[in-house]
N, C-alpha and C positions, 0 to 999 in steps of 0.2 A: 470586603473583597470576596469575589467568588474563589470555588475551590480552582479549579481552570487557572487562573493569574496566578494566586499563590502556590499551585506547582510548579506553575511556569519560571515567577521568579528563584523558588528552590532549586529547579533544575540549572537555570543560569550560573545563581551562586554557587553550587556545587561544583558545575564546570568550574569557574572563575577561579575558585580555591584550589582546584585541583593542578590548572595549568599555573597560577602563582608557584606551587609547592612542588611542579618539576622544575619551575626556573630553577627555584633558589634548591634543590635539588642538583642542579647542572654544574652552578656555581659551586658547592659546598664538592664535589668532585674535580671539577676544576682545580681547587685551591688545593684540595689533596693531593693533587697531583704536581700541582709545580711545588708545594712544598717538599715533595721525596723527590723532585726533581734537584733542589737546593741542596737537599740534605745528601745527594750522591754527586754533585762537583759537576753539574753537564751545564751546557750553555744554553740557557733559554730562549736568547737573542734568536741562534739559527733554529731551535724548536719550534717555535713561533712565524717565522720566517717558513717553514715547510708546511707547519701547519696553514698558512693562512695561502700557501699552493697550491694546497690539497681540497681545500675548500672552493678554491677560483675553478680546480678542475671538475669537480661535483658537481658544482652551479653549473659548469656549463655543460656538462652531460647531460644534466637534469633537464636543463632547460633546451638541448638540441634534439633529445627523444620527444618534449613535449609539441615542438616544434613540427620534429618530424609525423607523431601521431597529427597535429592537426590536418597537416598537409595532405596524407592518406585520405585522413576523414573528409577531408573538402573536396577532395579528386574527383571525387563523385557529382557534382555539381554540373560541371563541365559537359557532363552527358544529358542532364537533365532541363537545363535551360536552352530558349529560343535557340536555332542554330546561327541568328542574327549576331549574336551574342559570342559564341564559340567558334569563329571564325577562324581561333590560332590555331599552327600545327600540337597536337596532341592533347585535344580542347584544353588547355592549357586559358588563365583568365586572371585577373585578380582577384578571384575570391578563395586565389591558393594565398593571399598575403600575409592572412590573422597565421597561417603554420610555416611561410619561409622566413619572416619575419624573427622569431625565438630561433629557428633553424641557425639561421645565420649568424645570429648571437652568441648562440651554443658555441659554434663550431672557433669562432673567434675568439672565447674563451679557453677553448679546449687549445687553439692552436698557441694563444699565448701561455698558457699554461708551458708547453713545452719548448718553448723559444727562450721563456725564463730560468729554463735549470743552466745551473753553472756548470755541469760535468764534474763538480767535487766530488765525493764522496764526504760524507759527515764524519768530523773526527769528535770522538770523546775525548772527556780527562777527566782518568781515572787516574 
């Protein structure tokens, strides 16, 4: 094998061990963490439950910014093709789809995110 390939696959491996070793990394924190969660009397059910809100609302943040940038980035299109083409008010076209497309995902996310809070407040028990 040349030198070229066999750096190539060492560099791969390298990565591959590296991202295996945050997993279980994540995990080994994880488990830290709900076990002093046990060991102080809290409920994990609604932990778990807000957690997995919080995450619904990140996703869609995430994904309504990336949305939003495409959409920007595409804007520009609209000025540059045929005028056959850009006929809509505000050249406005489908080639804004690939950024309203996650846009609108986002924002659907983001809105069910907050359609889902119960207005409780979290009780402990200590």
């Amino acid at each position: 094998m040349s030198s070229n390939v066999l750096a190539a696959l060492l560099g791969w491996l390298l990565a591959l061990i590296i991202f295996c070793g945050f997993i279980v990394l994540l995990r080994y924190l994880d488990h830290r963490e709900r076990m002093a969660l046990i060991a102080r009397g809290l409920d994990l059910e609604s932990l778990q439950r807000r957690s997995r809100n919080r995450r619904a609302l990140r996703a869609g943040l995430i994904t309504m910014m990336v949305g939003l940038a495409l959409t920007f980035g595409l804007y520009p299109l609209g000025f540059m093709l045929p005028s056959a083409l850009t006929a809509a008010p505000f050249h406005l076209g489908p080639w804004l789809l690939p950024g309203l497309i996650p846009l609108g995902v986002g924002a659907a996310l983001v809105v069910s995110y907050y359609l889902e809070q119960d207005g409780q407040p979290p009780h402990d028990h200590h």
